[in-house]
Backbone as XML, in Angstrom:
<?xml version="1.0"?>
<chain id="A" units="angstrom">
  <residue number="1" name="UNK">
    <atom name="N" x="-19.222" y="95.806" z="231.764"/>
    <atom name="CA" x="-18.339" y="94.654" z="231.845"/>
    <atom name="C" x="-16.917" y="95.036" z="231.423"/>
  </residue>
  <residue number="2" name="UNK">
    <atom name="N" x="-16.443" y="95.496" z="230.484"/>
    <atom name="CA" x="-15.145" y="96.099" z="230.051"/>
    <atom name="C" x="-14.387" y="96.805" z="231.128"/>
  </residue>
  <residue number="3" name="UNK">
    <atom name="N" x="-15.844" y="97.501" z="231.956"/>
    <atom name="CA" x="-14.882" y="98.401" z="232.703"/>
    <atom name="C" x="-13.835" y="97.581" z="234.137"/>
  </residue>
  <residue number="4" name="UNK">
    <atom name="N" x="-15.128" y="96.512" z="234.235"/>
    <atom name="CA" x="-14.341" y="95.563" z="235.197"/>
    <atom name="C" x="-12.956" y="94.899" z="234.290"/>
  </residue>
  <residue number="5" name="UNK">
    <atom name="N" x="-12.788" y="94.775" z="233.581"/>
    <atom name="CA" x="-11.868" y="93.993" z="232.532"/>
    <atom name="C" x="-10.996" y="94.992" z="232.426"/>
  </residue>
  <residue number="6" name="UNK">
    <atom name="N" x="-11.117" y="96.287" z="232.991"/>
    <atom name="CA" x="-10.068" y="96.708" z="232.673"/>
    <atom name="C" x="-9.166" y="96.790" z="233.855"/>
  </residue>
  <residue number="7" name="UNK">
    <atom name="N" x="-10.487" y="97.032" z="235.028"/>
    <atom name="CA" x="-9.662" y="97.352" z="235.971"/>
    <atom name="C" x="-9.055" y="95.669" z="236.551"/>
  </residue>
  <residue number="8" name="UNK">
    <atom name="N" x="-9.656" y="94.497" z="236.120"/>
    <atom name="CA" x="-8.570" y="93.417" z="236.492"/>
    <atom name="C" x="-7.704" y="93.127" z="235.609"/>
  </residue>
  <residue number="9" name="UNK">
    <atom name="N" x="-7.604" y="93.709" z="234.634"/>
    <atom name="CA" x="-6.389" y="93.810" z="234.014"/>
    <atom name="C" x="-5.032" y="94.858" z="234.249"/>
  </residue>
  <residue number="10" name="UNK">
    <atom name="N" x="-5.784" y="95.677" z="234.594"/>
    <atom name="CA" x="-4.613" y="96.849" z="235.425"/>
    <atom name="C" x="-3.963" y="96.090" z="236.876"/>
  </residue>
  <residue number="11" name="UNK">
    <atom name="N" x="-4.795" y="95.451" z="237.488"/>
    <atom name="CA" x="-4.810" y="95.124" z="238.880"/>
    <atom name="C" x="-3.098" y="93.586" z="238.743"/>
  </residue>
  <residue number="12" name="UNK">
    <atom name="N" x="-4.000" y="92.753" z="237.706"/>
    <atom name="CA" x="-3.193" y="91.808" z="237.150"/>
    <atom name="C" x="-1.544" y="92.315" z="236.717"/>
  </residue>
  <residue number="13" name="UNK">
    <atom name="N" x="-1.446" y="93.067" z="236.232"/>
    <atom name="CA" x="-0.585" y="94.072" z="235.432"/>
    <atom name="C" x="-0.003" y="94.223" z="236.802"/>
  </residue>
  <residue number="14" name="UNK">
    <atom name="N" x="-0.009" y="94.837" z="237.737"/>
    <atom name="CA" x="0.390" y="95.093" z="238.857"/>
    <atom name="C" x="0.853" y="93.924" z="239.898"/>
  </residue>
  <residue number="15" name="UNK">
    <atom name="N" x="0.140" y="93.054" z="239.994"/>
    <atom name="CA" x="0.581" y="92.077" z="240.748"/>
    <atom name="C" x="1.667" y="90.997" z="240.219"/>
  </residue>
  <residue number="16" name="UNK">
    <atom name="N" x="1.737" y="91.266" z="239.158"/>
    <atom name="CA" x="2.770" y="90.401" z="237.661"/>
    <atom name="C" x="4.112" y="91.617" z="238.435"/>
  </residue>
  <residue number="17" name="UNK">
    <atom name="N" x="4.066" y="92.580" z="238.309"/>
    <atom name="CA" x="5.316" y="92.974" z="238.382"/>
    <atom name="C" x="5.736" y="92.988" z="239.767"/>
  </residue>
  <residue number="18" name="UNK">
    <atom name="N" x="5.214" y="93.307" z="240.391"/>
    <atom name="CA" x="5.909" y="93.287" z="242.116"/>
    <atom name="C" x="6.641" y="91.969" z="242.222"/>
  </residue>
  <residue number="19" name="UNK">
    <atom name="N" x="7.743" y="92.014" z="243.320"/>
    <atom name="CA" x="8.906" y="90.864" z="243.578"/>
    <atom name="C" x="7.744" y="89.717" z="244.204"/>
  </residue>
  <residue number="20" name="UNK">
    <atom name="N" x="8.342" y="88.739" z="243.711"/>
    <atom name="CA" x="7.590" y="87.495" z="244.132"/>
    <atom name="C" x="7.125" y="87.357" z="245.320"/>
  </residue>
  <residue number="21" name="UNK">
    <atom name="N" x="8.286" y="87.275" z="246.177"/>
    <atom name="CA" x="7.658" y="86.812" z="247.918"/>
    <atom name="C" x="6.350" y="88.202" z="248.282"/>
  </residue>
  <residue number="22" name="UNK">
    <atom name="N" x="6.749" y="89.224" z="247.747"/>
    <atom name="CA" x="5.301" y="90.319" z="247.687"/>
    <atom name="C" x="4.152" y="89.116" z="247.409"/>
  </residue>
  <residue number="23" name="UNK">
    <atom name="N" x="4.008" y="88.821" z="245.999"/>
    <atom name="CA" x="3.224" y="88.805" z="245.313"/>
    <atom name="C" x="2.491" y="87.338" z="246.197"/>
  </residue>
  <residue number="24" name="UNK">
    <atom name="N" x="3.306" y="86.471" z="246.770"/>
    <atom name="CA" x="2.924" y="85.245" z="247.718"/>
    <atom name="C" x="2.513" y="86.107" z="248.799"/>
  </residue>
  <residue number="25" name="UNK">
    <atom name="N" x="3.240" y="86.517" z="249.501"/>
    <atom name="CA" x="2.443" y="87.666" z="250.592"/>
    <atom name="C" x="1.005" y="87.638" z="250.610"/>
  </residue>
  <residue number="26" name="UNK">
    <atom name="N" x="0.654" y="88.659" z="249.083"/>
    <atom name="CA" x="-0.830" y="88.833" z="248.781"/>
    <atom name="C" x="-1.804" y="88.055" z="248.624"/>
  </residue>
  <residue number="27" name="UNK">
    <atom name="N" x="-1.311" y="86.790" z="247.973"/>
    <atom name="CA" x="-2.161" y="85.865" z="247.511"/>
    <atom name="C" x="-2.554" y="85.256" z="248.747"/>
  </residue>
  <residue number="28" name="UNK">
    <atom name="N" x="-1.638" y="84.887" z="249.689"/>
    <atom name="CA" x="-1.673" y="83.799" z="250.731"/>
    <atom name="C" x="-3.099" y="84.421" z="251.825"/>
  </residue>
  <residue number="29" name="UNK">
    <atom name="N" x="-2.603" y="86.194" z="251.801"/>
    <atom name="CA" x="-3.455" y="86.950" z="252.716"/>
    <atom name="C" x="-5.099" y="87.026" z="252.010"/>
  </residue>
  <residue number="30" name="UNK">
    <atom name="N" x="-4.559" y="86.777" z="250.840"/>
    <atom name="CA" x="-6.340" y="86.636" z="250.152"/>
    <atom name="C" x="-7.022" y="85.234" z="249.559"/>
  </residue>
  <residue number="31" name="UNK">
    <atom name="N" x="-5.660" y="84.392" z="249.727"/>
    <atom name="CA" x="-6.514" y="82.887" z="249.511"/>
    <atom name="C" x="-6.772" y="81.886" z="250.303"/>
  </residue>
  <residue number="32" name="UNK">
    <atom name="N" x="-6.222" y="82.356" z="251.451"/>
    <atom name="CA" x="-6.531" y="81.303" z="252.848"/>
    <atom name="C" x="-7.878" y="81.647" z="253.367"/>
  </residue>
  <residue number="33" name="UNK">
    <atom name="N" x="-8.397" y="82.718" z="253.638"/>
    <atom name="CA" x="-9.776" y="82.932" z="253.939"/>
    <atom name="C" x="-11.068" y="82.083" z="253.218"/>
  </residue>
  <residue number="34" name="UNK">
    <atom name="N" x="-10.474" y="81.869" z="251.753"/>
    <atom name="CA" x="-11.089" y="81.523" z="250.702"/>
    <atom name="C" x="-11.078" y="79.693" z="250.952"/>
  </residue>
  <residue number="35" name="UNK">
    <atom name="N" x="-9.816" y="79.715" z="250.563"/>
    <atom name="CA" x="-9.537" y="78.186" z="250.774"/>
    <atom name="C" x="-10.433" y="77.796" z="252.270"/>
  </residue>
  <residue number="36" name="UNK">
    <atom name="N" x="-10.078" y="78.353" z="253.245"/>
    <atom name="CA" x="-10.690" y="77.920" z="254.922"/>
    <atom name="C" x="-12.378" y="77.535" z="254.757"/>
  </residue>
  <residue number="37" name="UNK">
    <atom name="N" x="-12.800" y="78.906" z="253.943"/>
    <atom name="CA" x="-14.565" y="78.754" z="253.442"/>
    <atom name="C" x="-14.807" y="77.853" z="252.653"/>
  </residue>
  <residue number="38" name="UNK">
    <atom name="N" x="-13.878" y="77.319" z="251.780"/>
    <atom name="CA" x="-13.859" y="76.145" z="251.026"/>
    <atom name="C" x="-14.183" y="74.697" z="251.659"/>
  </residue>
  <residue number="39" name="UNK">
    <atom name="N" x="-12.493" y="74.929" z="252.247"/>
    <atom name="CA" x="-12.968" y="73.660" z="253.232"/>
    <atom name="C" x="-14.386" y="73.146" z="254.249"/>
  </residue>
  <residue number="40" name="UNK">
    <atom name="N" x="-14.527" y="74.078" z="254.771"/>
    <atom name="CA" x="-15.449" y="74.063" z="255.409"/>
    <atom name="C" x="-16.845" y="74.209" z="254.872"/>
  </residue>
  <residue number="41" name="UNK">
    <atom name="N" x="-17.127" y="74.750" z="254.181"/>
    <atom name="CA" x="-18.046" y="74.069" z="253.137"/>
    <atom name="C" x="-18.100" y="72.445" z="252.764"/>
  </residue>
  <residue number="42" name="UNK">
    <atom name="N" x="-17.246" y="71.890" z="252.056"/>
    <atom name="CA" x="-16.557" y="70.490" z="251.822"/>
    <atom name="C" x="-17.164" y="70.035" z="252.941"/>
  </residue>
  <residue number="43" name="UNK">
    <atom name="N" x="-16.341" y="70.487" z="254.137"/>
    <atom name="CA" x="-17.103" y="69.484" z="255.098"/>
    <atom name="C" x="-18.555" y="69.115" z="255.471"/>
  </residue>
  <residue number="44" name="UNK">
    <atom name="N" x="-18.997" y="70.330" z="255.615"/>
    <atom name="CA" x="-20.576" y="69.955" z="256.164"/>
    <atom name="C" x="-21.191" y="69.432" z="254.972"/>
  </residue>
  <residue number="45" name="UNK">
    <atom name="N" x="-21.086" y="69.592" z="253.488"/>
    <atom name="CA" x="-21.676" y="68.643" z="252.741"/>
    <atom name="C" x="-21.110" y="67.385" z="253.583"/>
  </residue>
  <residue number="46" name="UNK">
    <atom name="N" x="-20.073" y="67.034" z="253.414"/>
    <atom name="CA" x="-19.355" y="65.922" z="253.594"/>
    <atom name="C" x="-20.390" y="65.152" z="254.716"/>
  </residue>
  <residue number="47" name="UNK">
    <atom name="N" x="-20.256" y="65.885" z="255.995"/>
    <atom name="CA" x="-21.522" y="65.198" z="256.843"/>
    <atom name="C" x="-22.468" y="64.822" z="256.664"/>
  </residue>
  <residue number="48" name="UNK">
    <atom name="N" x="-23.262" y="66.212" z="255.412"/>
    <atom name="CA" x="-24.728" y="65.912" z="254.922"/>
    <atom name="C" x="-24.761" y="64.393" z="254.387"/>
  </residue>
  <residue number="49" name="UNK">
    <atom name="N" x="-23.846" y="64.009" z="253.305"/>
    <atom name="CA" x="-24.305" y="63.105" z="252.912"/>
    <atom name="C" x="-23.865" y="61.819" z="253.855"/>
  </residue>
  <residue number="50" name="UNK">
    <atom name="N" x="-22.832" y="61.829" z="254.257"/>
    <atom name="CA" x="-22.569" y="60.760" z="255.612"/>
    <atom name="C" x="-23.787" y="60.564" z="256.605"/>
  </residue>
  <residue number="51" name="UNK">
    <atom name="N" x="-23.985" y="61.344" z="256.941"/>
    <atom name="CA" x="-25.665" y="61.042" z="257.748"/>
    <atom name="C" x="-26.363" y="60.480" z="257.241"/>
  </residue>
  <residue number="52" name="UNK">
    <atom name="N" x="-26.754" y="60.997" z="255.567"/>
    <atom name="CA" x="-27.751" y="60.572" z="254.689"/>
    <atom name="C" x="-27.247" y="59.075" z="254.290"/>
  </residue>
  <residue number="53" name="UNK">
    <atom name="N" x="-26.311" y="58.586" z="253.832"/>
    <atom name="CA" x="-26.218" y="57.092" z="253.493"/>
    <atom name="C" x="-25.899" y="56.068" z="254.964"/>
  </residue>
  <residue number="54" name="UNK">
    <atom name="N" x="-25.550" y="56.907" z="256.183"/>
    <atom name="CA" x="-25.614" y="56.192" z="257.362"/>
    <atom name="C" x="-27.088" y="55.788" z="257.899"/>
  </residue>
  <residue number="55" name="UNK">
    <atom name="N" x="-28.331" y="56.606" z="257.471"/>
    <atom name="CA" x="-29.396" y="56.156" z="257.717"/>
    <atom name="C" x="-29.870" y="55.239" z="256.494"/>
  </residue>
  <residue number="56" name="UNK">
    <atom name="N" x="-29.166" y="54.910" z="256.060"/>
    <atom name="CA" x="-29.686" y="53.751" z="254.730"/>
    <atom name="C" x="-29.467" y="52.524" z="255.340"/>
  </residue>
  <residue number="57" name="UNK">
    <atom name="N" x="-28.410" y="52.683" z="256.067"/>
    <atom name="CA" x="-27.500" y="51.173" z="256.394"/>
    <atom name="C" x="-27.620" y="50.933" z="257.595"/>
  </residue>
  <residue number="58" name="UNK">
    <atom name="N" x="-28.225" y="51.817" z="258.503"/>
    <atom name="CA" x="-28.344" y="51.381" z="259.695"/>
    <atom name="C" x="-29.342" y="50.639" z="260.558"/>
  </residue>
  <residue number="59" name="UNK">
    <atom name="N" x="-29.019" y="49.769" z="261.494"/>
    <atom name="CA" x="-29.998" y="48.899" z="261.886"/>
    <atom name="C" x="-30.807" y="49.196" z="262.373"/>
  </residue>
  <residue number="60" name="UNK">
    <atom name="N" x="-32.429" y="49.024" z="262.403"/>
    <atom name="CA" x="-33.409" y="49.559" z="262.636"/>
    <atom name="C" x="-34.079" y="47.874" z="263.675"/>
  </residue>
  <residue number="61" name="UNK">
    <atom name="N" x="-34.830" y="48.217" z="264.978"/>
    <atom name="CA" x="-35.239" y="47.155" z="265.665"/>
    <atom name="C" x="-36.219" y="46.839" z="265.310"/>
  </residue>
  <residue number="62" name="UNK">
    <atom name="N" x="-36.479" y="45.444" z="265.526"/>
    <atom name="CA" x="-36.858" y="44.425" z="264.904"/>
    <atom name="C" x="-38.671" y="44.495" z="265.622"/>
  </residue>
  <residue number="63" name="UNK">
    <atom name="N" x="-39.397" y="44.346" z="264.624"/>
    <atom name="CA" x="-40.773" y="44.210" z="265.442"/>
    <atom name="C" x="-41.030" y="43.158" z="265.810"/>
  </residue>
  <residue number="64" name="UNK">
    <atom name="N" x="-41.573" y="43.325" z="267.081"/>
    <atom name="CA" x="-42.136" y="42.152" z="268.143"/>
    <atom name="C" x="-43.736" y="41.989" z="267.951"/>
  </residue>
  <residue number="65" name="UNK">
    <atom name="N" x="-43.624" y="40.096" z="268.026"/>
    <atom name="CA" x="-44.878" y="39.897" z="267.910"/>
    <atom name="C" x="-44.645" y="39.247" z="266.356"/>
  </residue>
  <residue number="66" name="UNK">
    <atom name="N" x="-43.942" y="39.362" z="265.493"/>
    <atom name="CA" x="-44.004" y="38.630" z="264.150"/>
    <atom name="C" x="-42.732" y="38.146" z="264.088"/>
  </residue>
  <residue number="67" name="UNK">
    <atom name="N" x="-43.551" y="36.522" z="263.447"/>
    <atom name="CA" x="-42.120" y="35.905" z="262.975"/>
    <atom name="C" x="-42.298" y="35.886" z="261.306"/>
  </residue>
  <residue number="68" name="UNK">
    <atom name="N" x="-41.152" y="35.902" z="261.081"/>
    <atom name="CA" x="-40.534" y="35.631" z="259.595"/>
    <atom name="C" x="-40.377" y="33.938" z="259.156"/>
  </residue>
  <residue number="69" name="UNK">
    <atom name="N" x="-41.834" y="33.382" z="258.656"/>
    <atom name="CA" x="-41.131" y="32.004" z="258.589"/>
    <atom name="C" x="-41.079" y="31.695" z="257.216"/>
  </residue>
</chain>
């Protein structure tokens, strides 16, 4: 574990000093992939449960042959 700690601390160390618009450069090229898998994740839960509370609420036909009195 240290050894990873060191090397993201060297890595960190490095990306701290390079000129800014660099340092946006990098991030953008390594956090949009991330963010995109994000989203899209988000979504299909998002459906999952939209389906799931749309079959709670939705109208189901009526059986024939019985009345409700």
């Amino acid at each position: 574990m240290s050894t990873f700690l060191q090397f993201w601390d060297g890595l960190e160390l490095w990306l701290v000093t390079l000129p800014f618009p660099l340092q946006v450069v990098i991030m953008l090229a390594m956090g949009l992939p991330l963010f995109l898998a994000c989203a899209v994740l988000v979504e299909k839960l998002a459906d999952v449960v939209v389906s799931r509370f749309r079959l709670l609420v939705s109208s189901r036909p009526a059986e024939t042959g019985k009345e409700v009195r």
